[in-house]
N, C-alpha and C positions, 0 to 999 in steps of 0.2 A: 405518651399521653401527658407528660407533664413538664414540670420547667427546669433550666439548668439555669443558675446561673445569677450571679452579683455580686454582694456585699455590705458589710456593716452587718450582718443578722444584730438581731435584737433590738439595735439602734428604735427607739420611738419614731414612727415618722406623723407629720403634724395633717391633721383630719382634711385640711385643703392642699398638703404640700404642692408642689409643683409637679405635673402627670410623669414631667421623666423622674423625678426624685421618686416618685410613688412605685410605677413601674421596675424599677430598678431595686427599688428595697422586696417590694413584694416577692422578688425574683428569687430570692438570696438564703434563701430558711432551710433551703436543703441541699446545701453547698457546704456548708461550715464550718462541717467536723469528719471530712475526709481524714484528717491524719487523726482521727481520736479511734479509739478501739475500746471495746468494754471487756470487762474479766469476765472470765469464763468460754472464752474462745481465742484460739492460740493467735497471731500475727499470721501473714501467709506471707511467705517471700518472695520479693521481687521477682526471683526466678519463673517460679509457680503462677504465678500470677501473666509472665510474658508467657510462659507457656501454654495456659487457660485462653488468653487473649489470642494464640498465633493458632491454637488450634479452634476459636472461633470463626479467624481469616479464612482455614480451611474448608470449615464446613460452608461457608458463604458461597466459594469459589466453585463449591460439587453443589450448590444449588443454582447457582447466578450462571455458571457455565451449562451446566445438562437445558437449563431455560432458552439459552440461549443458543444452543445445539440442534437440542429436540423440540421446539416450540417457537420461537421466532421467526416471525411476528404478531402470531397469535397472545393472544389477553396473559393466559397461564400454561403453566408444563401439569400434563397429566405424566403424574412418576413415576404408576404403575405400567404404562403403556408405550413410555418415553416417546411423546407427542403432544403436540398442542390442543389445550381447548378453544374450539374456535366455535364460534356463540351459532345455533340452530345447526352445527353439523354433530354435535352430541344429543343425547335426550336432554331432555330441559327439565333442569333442577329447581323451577321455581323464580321463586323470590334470589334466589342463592345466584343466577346466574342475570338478577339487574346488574350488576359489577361491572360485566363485560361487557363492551360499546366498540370491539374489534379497533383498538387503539393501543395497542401491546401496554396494556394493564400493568404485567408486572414489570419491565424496563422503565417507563416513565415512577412506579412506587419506590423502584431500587435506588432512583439517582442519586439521591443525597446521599442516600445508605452508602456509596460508592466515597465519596470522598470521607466522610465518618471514620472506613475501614481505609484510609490511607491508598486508595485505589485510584489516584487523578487523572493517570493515563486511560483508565478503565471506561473514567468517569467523561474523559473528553472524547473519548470514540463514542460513548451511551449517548451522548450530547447530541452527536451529528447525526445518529441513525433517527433518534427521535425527530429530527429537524428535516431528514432526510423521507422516511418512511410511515411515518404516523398523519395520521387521515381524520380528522375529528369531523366529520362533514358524513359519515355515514348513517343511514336509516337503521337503525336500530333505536330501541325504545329503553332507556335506563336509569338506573337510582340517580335522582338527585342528589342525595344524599353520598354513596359511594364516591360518585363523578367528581361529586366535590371535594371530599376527603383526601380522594386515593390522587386522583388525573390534575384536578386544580392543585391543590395540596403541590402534587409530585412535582409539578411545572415550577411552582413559585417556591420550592424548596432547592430545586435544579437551581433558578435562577440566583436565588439568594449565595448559596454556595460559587455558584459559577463566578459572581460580578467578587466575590470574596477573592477566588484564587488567582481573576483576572490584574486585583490592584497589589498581589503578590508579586508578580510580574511574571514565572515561571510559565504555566499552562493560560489555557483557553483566551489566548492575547490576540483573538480574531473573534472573540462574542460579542455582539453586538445587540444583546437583551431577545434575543430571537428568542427563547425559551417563555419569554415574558410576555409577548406577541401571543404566544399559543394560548400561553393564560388568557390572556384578557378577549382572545378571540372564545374561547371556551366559556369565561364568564359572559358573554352575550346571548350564548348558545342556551347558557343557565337561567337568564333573566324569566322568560316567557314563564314557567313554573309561578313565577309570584303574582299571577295577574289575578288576584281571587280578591275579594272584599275584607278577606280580615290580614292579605299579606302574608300569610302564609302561604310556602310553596305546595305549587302539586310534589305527590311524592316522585311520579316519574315523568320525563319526557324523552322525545323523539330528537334526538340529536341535527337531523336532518330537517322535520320540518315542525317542531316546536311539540304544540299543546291545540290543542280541539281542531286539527284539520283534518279532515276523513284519512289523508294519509298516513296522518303523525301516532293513530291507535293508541293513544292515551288523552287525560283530560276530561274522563268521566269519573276519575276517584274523588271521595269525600272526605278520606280519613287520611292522616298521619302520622309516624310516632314522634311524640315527643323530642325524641333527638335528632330524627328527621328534621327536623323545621327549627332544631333551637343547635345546631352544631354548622354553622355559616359564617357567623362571624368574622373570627380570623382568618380564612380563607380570602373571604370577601374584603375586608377591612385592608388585607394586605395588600388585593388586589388594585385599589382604590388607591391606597397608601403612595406603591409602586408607582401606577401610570396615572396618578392624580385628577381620575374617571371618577366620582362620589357614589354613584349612582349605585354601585355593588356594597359599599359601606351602608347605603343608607336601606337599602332591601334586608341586608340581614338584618339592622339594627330595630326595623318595624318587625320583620317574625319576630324578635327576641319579646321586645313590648308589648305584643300581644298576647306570649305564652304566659308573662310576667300577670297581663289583666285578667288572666283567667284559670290563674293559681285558685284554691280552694283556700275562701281567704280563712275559715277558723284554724283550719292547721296549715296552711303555708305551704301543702304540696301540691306538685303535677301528676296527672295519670299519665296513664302510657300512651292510650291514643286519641287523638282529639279531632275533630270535623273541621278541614280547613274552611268553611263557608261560614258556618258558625259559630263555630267559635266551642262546642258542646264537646265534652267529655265524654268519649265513646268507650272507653275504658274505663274505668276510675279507679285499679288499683298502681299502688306506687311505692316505687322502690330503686334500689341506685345503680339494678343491672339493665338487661335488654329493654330498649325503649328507651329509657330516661337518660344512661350513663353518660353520654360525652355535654347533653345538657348543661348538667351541673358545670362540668370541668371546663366548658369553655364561656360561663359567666366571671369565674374565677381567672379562668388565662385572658381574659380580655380585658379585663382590670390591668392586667400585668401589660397586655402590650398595649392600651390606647391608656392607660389613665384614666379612666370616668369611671368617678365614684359609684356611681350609680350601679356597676356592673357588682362592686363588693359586696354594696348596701344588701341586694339580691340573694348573691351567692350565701353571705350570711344568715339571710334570713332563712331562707332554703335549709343552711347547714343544720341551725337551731332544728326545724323540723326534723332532720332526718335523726341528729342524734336524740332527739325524743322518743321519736318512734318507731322508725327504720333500725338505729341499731340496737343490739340486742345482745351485748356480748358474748363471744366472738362472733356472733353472726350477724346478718344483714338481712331480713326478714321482710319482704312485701305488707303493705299493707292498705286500709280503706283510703283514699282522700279525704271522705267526709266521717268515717270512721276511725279512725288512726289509731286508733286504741285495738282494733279488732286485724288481727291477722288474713291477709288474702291466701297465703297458703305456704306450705311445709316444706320447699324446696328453694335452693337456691340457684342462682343461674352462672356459669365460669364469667362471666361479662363482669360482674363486678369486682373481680380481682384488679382494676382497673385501680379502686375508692382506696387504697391505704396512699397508693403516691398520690393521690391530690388529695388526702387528709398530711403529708408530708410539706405539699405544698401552702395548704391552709397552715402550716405550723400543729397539727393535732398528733405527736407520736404516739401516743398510747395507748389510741385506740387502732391507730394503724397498724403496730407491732402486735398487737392482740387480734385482729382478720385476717393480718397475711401468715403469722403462724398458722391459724386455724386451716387455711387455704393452704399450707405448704402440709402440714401432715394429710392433709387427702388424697396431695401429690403424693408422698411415703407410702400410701395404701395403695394406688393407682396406677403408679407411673407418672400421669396427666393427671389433668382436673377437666373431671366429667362435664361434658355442658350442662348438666344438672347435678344435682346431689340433695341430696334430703336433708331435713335437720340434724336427722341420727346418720348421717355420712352415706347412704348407702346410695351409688350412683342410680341416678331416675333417669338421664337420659348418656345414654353411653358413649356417643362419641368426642373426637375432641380434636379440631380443624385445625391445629398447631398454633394455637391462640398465644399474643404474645405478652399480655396485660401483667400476667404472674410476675415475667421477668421485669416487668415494667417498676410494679411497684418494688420490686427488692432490690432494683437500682437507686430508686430516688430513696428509699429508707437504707440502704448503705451512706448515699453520698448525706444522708441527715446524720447517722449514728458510728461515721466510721468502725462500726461493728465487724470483724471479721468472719461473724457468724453467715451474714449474706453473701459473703464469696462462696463458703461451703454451700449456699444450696443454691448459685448459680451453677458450681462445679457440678449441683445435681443433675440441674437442667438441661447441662450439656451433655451427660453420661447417656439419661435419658431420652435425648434426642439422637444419638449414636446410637444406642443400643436399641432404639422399640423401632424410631420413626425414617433412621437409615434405610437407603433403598437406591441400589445400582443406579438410579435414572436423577436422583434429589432428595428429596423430605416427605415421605407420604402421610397425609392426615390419619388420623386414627378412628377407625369405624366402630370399635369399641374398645374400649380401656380395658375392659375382662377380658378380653379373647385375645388380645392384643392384633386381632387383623386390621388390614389396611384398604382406609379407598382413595381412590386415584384422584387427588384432588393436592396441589399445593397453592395455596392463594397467596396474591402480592404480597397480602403484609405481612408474611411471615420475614420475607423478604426486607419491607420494609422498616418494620417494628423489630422483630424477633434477635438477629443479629446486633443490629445500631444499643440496643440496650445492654445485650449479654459481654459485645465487644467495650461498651461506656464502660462495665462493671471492675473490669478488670486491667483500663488501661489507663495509666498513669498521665501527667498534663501533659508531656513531651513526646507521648506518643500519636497525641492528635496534632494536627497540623492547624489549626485554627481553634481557636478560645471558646469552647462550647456553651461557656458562660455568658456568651454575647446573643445567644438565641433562644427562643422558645419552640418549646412542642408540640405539635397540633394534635389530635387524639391518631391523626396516623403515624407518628412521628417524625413529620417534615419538619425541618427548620424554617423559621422566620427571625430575622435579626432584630433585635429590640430597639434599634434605633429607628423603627418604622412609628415608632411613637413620636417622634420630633418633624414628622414628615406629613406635607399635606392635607393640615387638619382643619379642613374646612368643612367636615361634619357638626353639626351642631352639638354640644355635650349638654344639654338639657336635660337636668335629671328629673327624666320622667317617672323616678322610683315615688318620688312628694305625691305624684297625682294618685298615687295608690293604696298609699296608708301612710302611716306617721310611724318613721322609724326610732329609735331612743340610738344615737349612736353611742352610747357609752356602753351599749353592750357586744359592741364590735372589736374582736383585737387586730389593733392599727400596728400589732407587732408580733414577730415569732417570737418562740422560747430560742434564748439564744443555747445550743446546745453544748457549742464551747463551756459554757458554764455548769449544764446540767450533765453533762458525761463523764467527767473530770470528778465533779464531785459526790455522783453513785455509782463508781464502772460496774455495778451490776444490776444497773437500771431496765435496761432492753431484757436481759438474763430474766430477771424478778417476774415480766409480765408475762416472758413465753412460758416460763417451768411449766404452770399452770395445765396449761395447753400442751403440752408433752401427748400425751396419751389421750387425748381429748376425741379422735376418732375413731379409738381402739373401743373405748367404752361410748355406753347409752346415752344417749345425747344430753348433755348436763340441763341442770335446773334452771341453765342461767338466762334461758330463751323463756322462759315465763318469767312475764313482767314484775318486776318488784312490786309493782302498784298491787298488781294484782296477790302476789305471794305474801302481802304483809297487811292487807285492806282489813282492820277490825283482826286483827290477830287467827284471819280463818286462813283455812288452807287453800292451795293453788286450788284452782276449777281441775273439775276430773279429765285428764284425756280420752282420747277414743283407742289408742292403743293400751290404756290401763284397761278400758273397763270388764268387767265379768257380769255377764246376766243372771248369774245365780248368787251373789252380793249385795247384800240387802241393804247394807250403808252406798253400793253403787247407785240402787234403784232409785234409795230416798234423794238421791245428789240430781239423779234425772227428772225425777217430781219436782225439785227446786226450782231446777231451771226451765220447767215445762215440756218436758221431753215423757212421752209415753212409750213403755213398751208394750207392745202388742202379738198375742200368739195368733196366729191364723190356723184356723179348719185343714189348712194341706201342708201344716209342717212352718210355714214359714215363718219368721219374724219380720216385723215392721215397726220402726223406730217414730213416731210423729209427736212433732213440736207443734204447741200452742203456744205463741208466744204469750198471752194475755192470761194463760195459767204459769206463767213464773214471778218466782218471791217479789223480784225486781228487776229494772230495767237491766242491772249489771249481769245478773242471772240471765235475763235471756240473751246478752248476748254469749254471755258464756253457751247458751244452748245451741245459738248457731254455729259456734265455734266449733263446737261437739260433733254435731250433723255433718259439718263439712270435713270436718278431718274421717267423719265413718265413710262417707264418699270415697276420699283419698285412700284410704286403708282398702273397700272396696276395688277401686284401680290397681293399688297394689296387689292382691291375694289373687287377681284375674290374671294380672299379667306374669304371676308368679306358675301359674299351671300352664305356659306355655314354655316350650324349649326354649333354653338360651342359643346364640348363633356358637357356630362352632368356626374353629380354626384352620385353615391350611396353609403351611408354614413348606417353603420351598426351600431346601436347607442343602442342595448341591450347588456344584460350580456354576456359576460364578455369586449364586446369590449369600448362599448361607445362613438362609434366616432370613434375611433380610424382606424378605416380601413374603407378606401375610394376607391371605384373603380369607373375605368374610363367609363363610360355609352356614348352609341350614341343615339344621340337623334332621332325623328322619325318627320316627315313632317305631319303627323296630330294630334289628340290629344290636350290638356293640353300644352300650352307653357309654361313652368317651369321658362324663364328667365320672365317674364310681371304675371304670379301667384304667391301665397304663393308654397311654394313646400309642397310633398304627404309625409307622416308619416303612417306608418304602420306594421302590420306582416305581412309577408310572408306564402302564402299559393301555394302547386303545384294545377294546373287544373286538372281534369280528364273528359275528354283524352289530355296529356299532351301538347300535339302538340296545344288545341285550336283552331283544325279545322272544330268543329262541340257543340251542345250544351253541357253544361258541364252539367257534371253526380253528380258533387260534389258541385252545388250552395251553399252551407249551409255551407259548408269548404272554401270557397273563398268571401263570402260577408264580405263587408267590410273593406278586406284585401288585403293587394298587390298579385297579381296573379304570379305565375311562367310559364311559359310556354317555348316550345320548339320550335327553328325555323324550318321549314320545313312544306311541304306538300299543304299549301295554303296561301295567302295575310296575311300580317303584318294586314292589319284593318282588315278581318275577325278574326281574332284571337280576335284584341282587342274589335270587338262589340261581341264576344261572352262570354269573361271575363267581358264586361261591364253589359252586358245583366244579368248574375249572380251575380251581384253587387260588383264587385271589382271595390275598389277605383284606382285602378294602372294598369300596367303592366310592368312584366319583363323579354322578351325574349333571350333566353339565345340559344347561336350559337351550333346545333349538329354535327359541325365539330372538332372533340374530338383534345385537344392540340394547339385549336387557343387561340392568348391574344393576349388585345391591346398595351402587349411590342414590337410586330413585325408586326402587323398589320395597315394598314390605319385606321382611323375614318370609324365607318360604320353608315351608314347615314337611317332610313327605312321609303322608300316611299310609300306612298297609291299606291291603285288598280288603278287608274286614272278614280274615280267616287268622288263623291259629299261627302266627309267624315268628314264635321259638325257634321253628330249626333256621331260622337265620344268627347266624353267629360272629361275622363282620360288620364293622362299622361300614354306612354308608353315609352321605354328605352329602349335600348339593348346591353346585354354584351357578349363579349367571352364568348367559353366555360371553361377558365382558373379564370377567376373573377368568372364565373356561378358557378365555382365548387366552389370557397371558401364560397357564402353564402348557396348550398346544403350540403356541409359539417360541416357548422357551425347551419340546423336544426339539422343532426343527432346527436350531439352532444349535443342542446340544448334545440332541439326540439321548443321553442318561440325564434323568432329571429326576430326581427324588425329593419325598416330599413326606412330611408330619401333618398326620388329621389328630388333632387333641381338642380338648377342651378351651385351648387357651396357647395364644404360642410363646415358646420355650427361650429361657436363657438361648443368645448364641453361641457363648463362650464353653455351653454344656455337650452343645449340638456336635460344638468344634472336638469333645473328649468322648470318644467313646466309650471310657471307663465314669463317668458321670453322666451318662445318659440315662441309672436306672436311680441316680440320688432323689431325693423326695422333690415337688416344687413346689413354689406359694402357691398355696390355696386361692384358687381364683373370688371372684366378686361372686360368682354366684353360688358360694357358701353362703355369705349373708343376705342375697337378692333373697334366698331361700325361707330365710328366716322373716315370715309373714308375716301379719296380723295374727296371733296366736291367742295372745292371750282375752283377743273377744268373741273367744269359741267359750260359754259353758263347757261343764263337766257332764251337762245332760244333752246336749244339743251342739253339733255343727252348727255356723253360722257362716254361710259359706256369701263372700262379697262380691260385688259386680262392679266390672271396670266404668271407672266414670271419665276418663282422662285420656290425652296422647299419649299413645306408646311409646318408647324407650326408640324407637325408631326416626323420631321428630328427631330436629335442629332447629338449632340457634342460627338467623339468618350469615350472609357470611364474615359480616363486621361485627353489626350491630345489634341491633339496636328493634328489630323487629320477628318474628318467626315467623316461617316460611311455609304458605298455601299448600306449596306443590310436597314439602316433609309430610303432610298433613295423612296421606293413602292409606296409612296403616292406624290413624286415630281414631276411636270411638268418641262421639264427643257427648254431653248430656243434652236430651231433649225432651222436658216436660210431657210424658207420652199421657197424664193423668191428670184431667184438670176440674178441678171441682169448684163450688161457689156457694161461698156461707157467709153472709152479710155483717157476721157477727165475728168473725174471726179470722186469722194472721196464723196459718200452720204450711210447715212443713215434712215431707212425710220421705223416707229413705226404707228402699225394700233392702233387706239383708240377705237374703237368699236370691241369686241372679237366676235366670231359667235362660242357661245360653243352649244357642238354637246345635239339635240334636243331628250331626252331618253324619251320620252312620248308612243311613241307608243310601245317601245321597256318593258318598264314597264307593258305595258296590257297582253304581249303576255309572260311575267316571271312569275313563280310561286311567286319568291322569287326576289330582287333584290335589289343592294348598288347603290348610284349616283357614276357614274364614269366619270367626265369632266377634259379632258386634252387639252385646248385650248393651242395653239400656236400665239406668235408675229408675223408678217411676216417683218422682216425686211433688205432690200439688202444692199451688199455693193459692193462696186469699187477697183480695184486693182492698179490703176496707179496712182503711188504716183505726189503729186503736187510740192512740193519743201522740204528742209529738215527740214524744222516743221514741216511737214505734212507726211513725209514717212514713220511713224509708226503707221500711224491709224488704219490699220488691226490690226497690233499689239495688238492696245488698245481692238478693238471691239474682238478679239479674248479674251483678257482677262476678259473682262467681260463675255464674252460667258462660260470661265473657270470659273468663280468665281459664275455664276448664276446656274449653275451646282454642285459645292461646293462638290466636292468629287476628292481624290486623281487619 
């Protein structure tokens, strides 16, 4: 994601210098103090460090080969499966699977990767197959945005590299820019997307036959995100650059101009998603992960490689906002566009771990060092970083797609602080990657960081990104064979050579920033800190900021995420939260009066929380009151989703895996509680008759051992008291709905018969039939296969000792998931809250920058079910007792059946605005409505 590379740090450079002077200085700030190190973290040696670097070679080669075994020509390697994902012959993941355009996806993301890793032989075969076998001319309908990143990117990073090692003289001294050819045919293929009124692209198109043709099935969208339509530039620019075509320079640079005109000019940010037709903010909260993130970064990298001011002017302006608003040390915190003072909500998203290396690049270390610490102890807790995580740490949405942003930034803040501390937590991320996301086939994504199971899913950039930075981190100048310093990064991490700035610029540089406002440039730094300077003379600089943050996710989430403004305003105290408050608290009540917030006891037990805004002290008050309401919401979602089971684990721990493959298991409502037991250990045996709906015929084949059985036909517990009756220590019912997994499926939860089901006294589990298949494929195979049903899967190193099999283990996540809303129960009264939000089940789409429709299956989302109308007044009103729908009887009368509870908020609102504080509250409640929703 960010840049390598130049010289002179510190040097001033002069406000008009000359675009290559500009470019080249801007480049330079996180280059400078490679040989500096700071006290408090030892040197690492040469040794250590080729050795960290040879066994990232490794792990490249067991992913880049098994890709290339078991999956080519297809997009991606599914790892669980060792086979290719190839686009409509899997179930379709959504938004998640725009990516793939049956263009082998991850060999054009790896190219550059390949010469990076000293791989040139690798790299001139990858060349030819691409040239040989790749099809960009097929009917499929996909991300703009992706296509452009990953496939354009890929192409023009190939080539860039390619024309490099060609004027070496050694290799590819038969390329004839053929890789450049595909670019530029692909950038045509891209154009049709921009044909809308304000220049913005559509988000998707048909590769084959464009935008609005009956055939092409796209061209009816109105919306896009923000980094959708602001992350083209460099691509384009390069493209442009290269084959001296303008036309791809001049397309991105009108999106960019437009995103710029329709910034929210009192605070200077972009929401997430906006109307390509009009121009209208269909989101409007804002913040620097999914949706906005590579935005920012490549108004700043495109200063760096075309020169034009105008890109800085922006990016600054931008910065100023976010560090106003957005951050919040250590955190990075969402918020209104037109309210920027008022929080959009309580979680963060892994996307942003992107912001410390292009605040390294911006020259900003200290706040940088202060968010990737924060971000690197959640890793310590986790393993990964959750695609979500709350303020107070505790994972909101659990998976984590092999993201490679983390390593991203702890490259570029090494190569700023010569710190030896960031070799130690690349060494983590390596350990980590071996140890959880290892698996016979590649790298499998992680389906939850609690349970440590896996799904069948390795995306290009891991490939791309993930490697090229871990390998940067650790290898010295002599070990790359080309001056990495001569290139920029594009948010996929392709290379583009800086000397594309001196190249065919017959773009107009017209700084269209004048026609927008009146900038003061004297509040722009035209320079980094030189850190030669600043290292040297604190080496316990970097040290000082992180101590801090040591323990920072161990404990309650610090005071420092409430605003100063707010914590020092008139010498009164922070606003109350929703997780302090107590309803039998009489200094709480009066704090609720303040800010216009009513409690109310209802006739059938319940409470009901409702804001007037027009009965608080003052405008600040009531927003505080909203503030309030929407976090009882969130705590709501939480407490809901806290009384459901977490997924449980099945860890395959014989030959040849070892652990190594983890599948994601539903837990069952009788049985064995695996999270409060030791967890079951065993071999796998099928039932006969497999279904387990009558006595098994094969007692003597299943005693002892984990039972397989098949869903259908009768009750989840009869199956398992007739496996238990034959003395199976386990069970594992596996779904005969041929081609389900829990990559696209809800949590499947299995309920008893609605009788007295004590005498069952084994754990039972249940997987798809896609997980089902891989451990019946892996008896045929091995015929003994054994396998761990636990809570969470196990050290391997434990699995490998039979005599630490019974040592204690970390306590998994959902110790804390457990730890609820508590303390806004009264001492006289349950306050029992209702889910408002996606489950833990959602993702982050599979780059960027948007979340994805089809994750959506398992979300409850909020919808106004109570609407009243009072001419006089602006309330909102939150029930605190949910009345989730009672499946008991509904369970006697199914053979088979999943919990399915979709409780709803009911909360009204008023349309008649009170004064002009107050005339955008729909506004607000509208956008949180969007954002509780959390899809394009």
């Amino acid at each position: 994601m960010s840049e390598a590379g130049g010289r002179g740090c510190g040097s001033p450079v002069p406000q008009r210098a000359p675009w290559s002077l500009v470019a080249a200085t801007a480049a330079i700030c996180l280059v400078s103090a490679t040989s500096v190190w700071t006290a408090g973290a030892e040197p690492m040696s040469r040794e250590e460090k080729q050795k960290l670097g040879n066994q990232v070679l490794e792990m490249f080669d067991h992913a880049y080969g098994n890709y290339m075994e078991h999956a080519y020509p297809a997009d991606e390697l599914m790892p669980l499966t060792c086979r290719g994902r190839v686009r409509g012959q899997e179930p379709s993941r959504g938004d998640v699977d725009d990516a793939l355009g049956k263009f082998s996806l991850t060999l054009i993301d790896s190219l550059d990767t390949l010469v990076v890793l000293n791989k040139t032989k690798e790299f001139e075969d990858a060349v030819r197959k691409v040239l040989r076998d790749v099809n960009l001319d097929n009917d499929v309908v996909v991300s703009v945005f992706e296509t452009n990143i990953r496939v354009l990117g890929g192409l023009l990073g190939g080539h860039s590299l390619a024309i490099m090692l060609k004027e070496k003289g050694e290799y590819m001294q038969w390329y004839n820019d053929e890789l450049l050819q595909m670019a530029k045919q692909l950038g045509y293929k891209l154009l049709p997307a921009f044909n809308t009124t304000s220049g913005l692209p559509y988000p998707r198109i048909n590769l084959k036959f464009g935008i609005r043709k009956p055939e092409a099935r796209t061209g009816t969208e109105t919306d896009t995100c923000t980094a959708c339509a602001g992350t083209l530039i460099l691509e384009f620019a390069a493209l442009s650059r290269f084959t001296g075509a303008t036309i791809f320079e001049e397309y991105a640079r009108k999106a960019l101009d437009f995103l710029w005109e329709k910034r929210q000019r009192s605070s200077n940010l972009v929401g997430v998603t906006i109307n390509i037709h009009t121009g209208d903010w269909v989101r409007k909260d804002s913040g620097v992960g999914a949706g906005i993130d590579s935005y920012y970064e490549y108004l700043l990298k495109a200063y760096v490689l075309l020169g034009d001011d105008s890109f800085l002017e922006r990016f600054n302006t931008h910065y100023d906002a976010i560090m106003r608003y957005i951050s919040q040390p250590p955190l990075l915190l969402d918020v209104h566009i037109h309210k920027p003072m008022l929080n959009a909500r309580t979680w963060m998203d892994a996307l942003l771990a992107f912001f410390p290396g292009l605040q390294v690049l911006k020259g900003d270390i200290r706040p940088a060092i202060e968010t990737h610490e924060m971000l690197y102890q959640v890793i310590k807790k986790h393993n990964f970083l959750p695609e979500a995580f709350t303020t107070d740490f505790r994972v909101h949405w659990a998976q984590h797609p092999l993201r490679p942003e983390f390593a991203e930034s702890t490259y570029f803040l090494y190569k700023a602080t010569g710190d030896p501390y960031y070799l130690e937590v690349g060494k983590t991320l390596i350990e980590n990657l071996n140890k959880y996301a290892r698996v016979p086939c590649g790298f499998a994504a992680m389906k939850d960081v609690r349970t440590g199971s896996h799904e069948d899913r390795m995306d290009s950039f891991f490939l791309a990104e993930m490697f090229k930075y871990l390998y940067l981190l650790f290898a010295d100048k002599e070990d790359i064979i080309f001056d990495i310093e001569d290139y920029i990064f594009t948010t996929e991490a392709h290379l583009l050579p800086l000397w594309l700035s001196t190249t065919n610029q017959s773009i107009s540089k017209k700084n269209t920033t004048s026609e927008y406002t009146e900038l003061d440039d004297s509040n722009f730094d035209w320079t980094c800190p030189n850190t030669q300077i600043l290292f040297p003379n604190d080496p316990l600089y970097a040290q000082s900021i992180r101590e801090p943050l040591k323990n920072v996710v161990d404990k309650s989430c610090p005071r420092g995420i409430i605003r100063v403004e707010e914590s020092f305003r008139s010498g009164a105290k922070p606003p109350l939260r929703a997780r302090d408050f107590m309803a039998t608290n009489p200094e709480h009540l009066e704090i609720l009066k303040k800010m216009g917030v009513s409690l109310i006891h209802l006739k059938d037990g319940r409470v009901q929380l409702v804001q007037h805004a027009i009965q608080a002290a003052s405008s600040i008050d009531a927003e505080d009151g909203l503030r309030f309401m929407q976090e009882m919401i969130e705590l709501s979602s939480q407490q809901q989703k806290e009384q459901q089971l977490p997924p449980r684990a099945v860890q395959i721990v014989s030959h040849p895996f070892f652990g190594r493959v983890v599948l994601t298991a539903g837990p069952a409502q009788f049985g064995l509680d695996l999270s409060r037991h030791k967890e079951t250990r065993g071999f796998v045996a099928s039932s006969k008759p497999y279904n387990g709906c009558s006595e098994l015929t094969n007692p003597e084949a299943v005693m002892g051992k984990i039972a397989l059985i098949q869903r259908g036909q009768c009750m989840f517990a009869e199956k398992a008291r007739n496996i238990q009756n034959a003395g199976a220590i386990g069970g594992i019912v596996i779904d005969d709905n041929e081609g389900s997994s829990s990559d696209t499926a809800p949590l499947f939860q299995m309920a008893g018969d609605g009788k007295d089901t004590d005498d069952i006294k084994i754990p039972m589990l249940f997987l798809f039939s896609k997980e089902g298949s891989i451990i019946l494929d892996a008896i045929r195979e091995y015929e003994e296969v054994e396998v761990l049903l636990s809570d969470k899967a196990k050290d391997r190193a434990i699995l490998k000792d039979p005599e630490m099999e019974n040592e204690e283990q970390p306590s998994s996540e959902n110790d804390s998931q457990n730890q609820s809303a508590e303390q806004i129960s009264s001492s006289s009264q349950e306050v029992d809250l209702v889910d408002q939000e996606s489950s833990e089940e959602n993702s982050l789409n599979s780059h960027p920058e948007a979340l994805s429709p089809a994750d959506m299956d398992n979300a409850a989302s909020i919808s106004p079910s109570e609407q009243t109308s009072n001419p006089t007044e602006n309330h909102e009103t939150t029930n605190l007792n949910g009345e989730c729908t009672d499946l008991d009887n509904q369970l006697q009368e199914q053979s088979e059946t999943e919990e399915d509870s979709n409780p709803n908020v009911s909360w009204g609102k008023k349309v008649q605005p009170i004064d002009s504080i107050l005339a955008d509250w729909n506004e607000d409640i509208e956008a949180f409505e969007m954002m509780e929703k959390d899809e394009l």
